[in-house]
N, C-alpha and C positions, 0 to 999 in steps of 0.2 A: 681643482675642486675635490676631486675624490682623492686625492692623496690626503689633503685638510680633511677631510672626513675619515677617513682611515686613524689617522693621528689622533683625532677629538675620541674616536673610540675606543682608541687604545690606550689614549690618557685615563677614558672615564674607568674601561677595566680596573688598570692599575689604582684607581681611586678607590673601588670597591673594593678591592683586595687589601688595601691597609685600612680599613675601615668595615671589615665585613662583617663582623657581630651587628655593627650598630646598624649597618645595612638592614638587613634580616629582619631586625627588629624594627625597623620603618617601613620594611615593605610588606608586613605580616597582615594587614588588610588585604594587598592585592592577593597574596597566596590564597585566604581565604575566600577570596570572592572568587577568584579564576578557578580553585578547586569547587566551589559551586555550583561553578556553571558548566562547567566539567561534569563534574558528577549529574546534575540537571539536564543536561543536552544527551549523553547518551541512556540515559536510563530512559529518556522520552524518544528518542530511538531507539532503543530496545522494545519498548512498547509498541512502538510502530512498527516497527519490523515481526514482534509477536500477534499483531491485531491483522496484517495482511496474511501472515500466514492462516490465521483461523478461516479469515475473508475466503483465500484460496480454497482451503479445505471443504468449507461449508455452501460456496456457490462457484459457478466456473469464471472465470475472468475471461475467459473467449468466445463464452457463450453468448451468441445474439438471437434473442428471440422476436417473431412476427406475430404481432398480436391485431387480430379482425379489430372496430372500430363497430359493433354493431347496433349500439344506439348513439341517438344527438339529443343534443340541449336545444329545449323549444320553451324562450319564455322563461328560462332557469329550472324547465323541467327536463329532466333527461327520461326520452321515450324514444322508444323500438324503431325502426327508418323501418319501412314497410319493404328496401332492397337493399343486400348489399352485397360484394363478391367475397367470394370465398375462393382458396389456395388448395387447390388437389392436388397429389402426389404426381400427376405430368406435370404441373406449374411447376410446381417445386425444384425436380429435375431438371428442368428448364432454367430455372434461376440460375440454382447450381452451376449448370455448364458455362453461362455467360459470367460470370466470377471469374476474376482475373488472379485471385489469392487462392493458396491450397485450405479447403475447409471440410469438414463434416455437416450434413445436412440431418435432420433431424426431422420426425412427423411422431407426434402421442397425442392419444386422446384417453383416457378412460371414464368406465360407468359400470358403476354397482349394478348387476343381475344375479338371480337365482337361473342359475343351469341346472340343466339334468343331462346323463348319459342316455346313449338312446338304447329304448330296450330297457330303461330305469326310472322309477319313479321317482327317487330318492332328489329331493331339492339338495343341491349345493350353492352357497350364498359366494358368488366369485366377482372378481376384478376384473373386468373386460377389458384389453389394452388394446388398439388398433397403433401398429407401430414398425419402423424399419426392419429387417433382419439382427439387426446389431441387438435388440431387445430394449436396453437398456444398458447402463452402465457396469461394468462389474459381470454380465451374468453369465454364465458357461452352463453349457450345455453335460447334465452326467447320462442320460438316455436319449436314444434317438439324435436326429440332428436341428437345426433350425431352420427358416425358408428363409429362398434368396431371392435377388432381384428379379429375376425372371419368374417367380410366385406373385409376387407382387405385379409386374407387367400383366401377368395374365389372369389376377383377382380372384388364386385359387384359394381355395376354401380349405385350409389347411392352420393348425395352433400349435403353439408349442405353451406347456402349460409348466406352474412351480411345481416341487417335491409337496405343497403344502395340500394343493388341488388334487394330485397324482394319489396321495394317501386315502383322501376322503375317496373318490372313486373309484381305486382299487379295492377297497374294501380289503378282507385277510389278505388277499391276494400280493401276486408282486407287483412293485410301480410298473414295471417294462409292461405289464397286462394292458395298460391303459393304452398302448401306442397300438394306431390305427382306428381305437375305434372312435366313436363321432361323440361329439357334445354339439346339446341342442342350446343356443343364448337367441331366445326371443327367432327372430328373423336366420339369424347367422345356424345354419350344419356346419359344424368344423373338424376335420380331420387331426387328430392329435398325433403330430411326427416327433415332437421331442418332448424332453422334461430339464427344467436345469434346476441347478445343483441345490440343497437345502438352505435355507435362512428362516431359522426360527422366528424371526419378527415379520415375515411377511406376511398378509394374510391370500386366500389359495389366489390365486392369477391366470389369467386368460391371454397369451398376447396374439394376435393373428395379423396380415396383410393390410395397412392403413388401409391402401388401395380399395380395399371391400366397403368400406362406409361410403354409402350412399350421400347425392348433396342434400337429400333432407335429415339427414341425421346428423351431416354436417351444420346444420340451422339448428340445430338445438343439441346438437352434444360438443363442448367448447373444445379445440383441437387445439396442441398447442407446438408451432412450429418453427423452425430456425434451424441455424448455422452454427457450428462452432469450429473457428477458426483456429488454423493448428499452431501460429504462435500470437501471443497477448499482444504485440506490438502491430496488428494486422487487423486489428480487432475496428478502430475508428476507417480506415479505407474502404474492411468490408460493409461498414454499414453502411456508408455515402455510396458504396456500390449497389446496397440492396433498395435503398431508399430510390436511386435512379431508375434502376429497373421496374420497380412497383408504380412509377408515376407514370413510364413508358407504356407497360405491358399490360394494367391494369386500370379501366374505368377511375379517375378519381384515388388514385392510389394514395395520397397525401392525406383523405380526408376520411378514405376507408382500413386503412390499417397504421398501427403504430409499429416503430423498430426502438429497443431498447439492447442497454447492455448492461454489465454489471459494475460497468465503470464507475458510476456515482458511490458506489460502496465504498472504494477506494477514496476516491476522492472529498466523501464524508470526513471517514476515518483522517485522512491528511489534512483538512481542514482544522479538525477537533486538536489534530497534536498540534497544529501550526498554533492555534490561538493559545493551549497552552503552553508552550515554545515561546511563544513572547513573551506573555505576560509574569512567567517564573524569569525568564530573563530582565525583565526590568525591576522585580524584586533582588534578586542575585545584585542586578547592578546597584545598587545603594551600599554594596559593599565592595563592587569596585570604585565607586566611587569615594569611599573611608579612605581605602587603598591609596588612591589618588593624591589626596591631601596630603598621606604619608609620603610620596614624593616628592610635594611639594616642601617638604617639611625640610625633609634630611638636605634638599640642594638650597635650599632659604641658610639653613647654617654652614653647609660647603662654601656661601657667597661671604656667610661673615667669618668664618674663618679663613678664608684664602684674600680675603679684602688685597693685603698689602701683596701679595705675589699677581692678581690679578694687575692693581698700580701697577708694579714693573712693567708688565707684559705689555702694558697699554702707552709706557713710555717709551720704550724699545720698537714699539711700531703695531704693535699688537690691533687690528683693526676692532670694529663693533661688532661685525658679522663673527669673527674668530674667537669673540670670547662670547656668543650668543649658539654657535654649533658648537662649540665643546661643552655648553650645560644643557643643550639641546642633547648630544649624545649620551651623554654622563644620565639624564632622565630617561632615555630613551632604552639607553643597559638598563639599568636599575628596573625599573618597569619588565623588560624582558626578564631578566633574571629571577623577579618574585611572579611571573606569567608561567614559565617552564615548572618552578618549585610547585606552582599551583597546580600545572597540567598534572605533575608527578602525583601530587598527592590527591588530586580530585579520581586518577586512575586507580591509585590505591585504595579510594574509601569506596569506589564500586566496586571493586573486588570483593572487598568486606562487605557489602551493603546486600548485593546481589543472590550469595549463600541464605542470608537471613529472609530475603523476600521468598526465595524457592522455599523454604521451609516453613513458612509462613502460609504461604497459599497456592502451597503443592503444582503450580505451575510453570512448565518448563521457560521460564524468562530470563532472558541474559540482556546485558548493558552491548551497547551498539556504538563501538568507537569510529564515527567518520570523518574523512577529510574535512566536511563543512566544519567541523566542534574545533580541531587544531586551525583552520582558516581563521573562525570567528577566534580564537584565542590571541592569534597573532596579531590581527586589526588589534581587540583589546588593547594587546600590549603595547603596539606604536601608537595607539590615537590617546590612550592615557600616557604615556610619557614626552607626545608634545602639550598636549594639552594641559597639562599641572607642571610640565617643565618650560615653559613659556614663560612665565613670569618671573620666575627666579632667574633667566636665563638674560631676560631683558634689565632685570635690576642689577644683574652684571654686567653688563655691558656699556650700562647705561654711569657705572660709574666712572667720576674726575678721576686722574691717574693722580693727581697731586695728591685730593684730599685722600683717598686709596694710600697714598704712603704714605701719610699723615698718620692714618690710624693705627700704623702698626705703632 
């Protein structure tokens, strides 16, 4: 059987090759369509692959955050629960350690207050952050140092503040002036041991020991807390990790906090390309389907011009099946052959395509050639050359050997 299929292929070759212009020229719909969907498949991967990286950039993909549950629906109204629990900075640690995956834990709350320096009258309108040693993302320390765990453990009264805060209260003076002495926020004396580094867009900042917020301040100032796991693929375990624990460790844990991630963003975005991804796909295909026809074309007149050589073959022993896989394979090249011209050319017109879009709309996007676009290509090419070689294939086969050498 594969030696006959070997043969039927290397027959159909050789048929292309003394007939190749006209080839070309029959199978110049499928090049078209196949460079369409070519060009179509990865430029919508290239977008995808641009739309995750923004994703990435602009929210963490590892980040899971614990959000309280502090009112319920009563009636279709949503009002206040007169209790509910709240996550301090030992819960937290606590979680932490019972985690089975390597992660970063996470505790911020912030609130607009006017401070003063003590010893000063002068109001300064500041950002109050209650939060890890880590600060924040990004922030280094250029004065002084930051507080550590063991600050936190033991709910010292200690800040580390921006260059923005450090200016306004220094006054002439130098920012390093400001290390040691105390800022009054409401309730909070804080000891100011560091300053980090300038950012024009910040406005001044306070950050101090989560650990200091009281649970009634926790009741009315929204804390906002989580995990962030050190790779993306760890991300769905740790949350069915944090979700068992909070149903364990905490009263009603299911119905008092929610866990989220930032995985729907992705999975939006993949959504959005999927439906466009089809539906350009089944426009594109009306042109492989023109394509199509064109093979049917060229092997509809291979059958009336080989009429009488088919006769012989079918006199001499030639079976139905043998002259039904040799126009089976013959459509089957063909289709491959204007499939390949297609992939070539659909790669060449994003090349072209891709410079102009950059210049266009000044961002940095590039086309996304993946296995799946050459996978789908190749289906293409086999399921359109049985599929429109089928019938020419059958109408030879199906022919008398007599009346066949009649008609020569």
């Amino acid at each position: 059987m594969w030696k006959k299929t070997l043969i039927s292929f290397s027959s159909a070759i050789s048929t292309i090759r003394s007939r190749f212009f006209h080839t070309v020229l029959s199978v110049l719909g499928i090049v078209i369509g196949v460079a369409s969907l070519v060009g179509i498949l990865s430029l919508i991967d290239g977008m995808e692959q641009y739309a995750n990286e923004q994703i990435n950039k602009t929210t963490s993909l590892k980040s899971i955050a614990i959000y309280n549950k502090p009112d319920k629906v009563v009636n279709g109204i949503r009002v206040r629960k007169d209790t509910f629990p709240l996550l301090d900075y030992q819960q937290i640690n606590l979680l932490h350690q019972d985690l089975t995956l390597p992660s970063e834990k996470y505790m911020v709350t912030r609130q607009g207050r006017e401070v003063t320096m003590q010893g000063d009258t002068q109001r300064i309108g500041a950002m109050l952050s209650g939060t890890l040693p880590t600060l924040e993302p990004n922030a280094k320390i250029s004065h002084g140092t930051t507080f550590t765990d063991a600050d936190l453990t033991e709910k010292r009264s200690v800040a580390v503040v921006n260059e923005t805060f450090a200016k306004k209260a220094a006054g002439p003076g130098k920012l390093s002036d400001v290390l040691g002495k105390k800022v009054l926020a409401g309730a909070q004396v804080l000891t100011i041991i560091g300053i980090t580094e300038a950012d024009s867009l910040r406005p001044a900042r306070i950050y101090f020991p989560v650990s200091r917020i009281s649970e009634a301040e926790l009741r009315t100032t929204p804390l906002d807390y989580g995990l962030e796991a050190k790779n993306v693929e760890d991300v769905p375990a740790l949350k069915a990790q944090i979700v068992a624990w909070l149903e364990k460790n905490v009263p009603h844990g299911k119905e008092n906090f929610t866990v989220m991630t930032n995985e729907f963003r992705v999975q939006q975005a993949a959504q959005g390309f999927l439906v466009f991804r089809v539906i350009m796909g089944f426009i594109v295909g009306i042109s492989v389907l023109v394509g199509g026809i064109g093979v049917m074309n060229v092997l509809l007149i291979s059958v009336s011009e080989r009429t009488a050589e088919i006769g012989v073959r079918k006199a001499v022993g030639a079976k139905r099946r043998d002259i039904l896989l040799e126009f089976l394979s013959e459509s089957v090249t063909i289709s491959t052959f204007g499939s390949l011209l297609g992939l070539l050319t659909g790669v060449a017109g994003t090349l072209v395509i891709v410079p102009i879009v950059k210049a266009l709309t000044k961002v940095p996007f590039q086309a996304a050639y993946t296995w799946n676009t050459f996978l789908i290509i190749s289906i293409v090419a086999i399921v359109v050359g049985i599929v429109f070689g089928t019938y020419p294939a059958l109408r030879a086969a199906r022919l008398d050997p007599v009346e066949a050498i009649r008609r020569e």
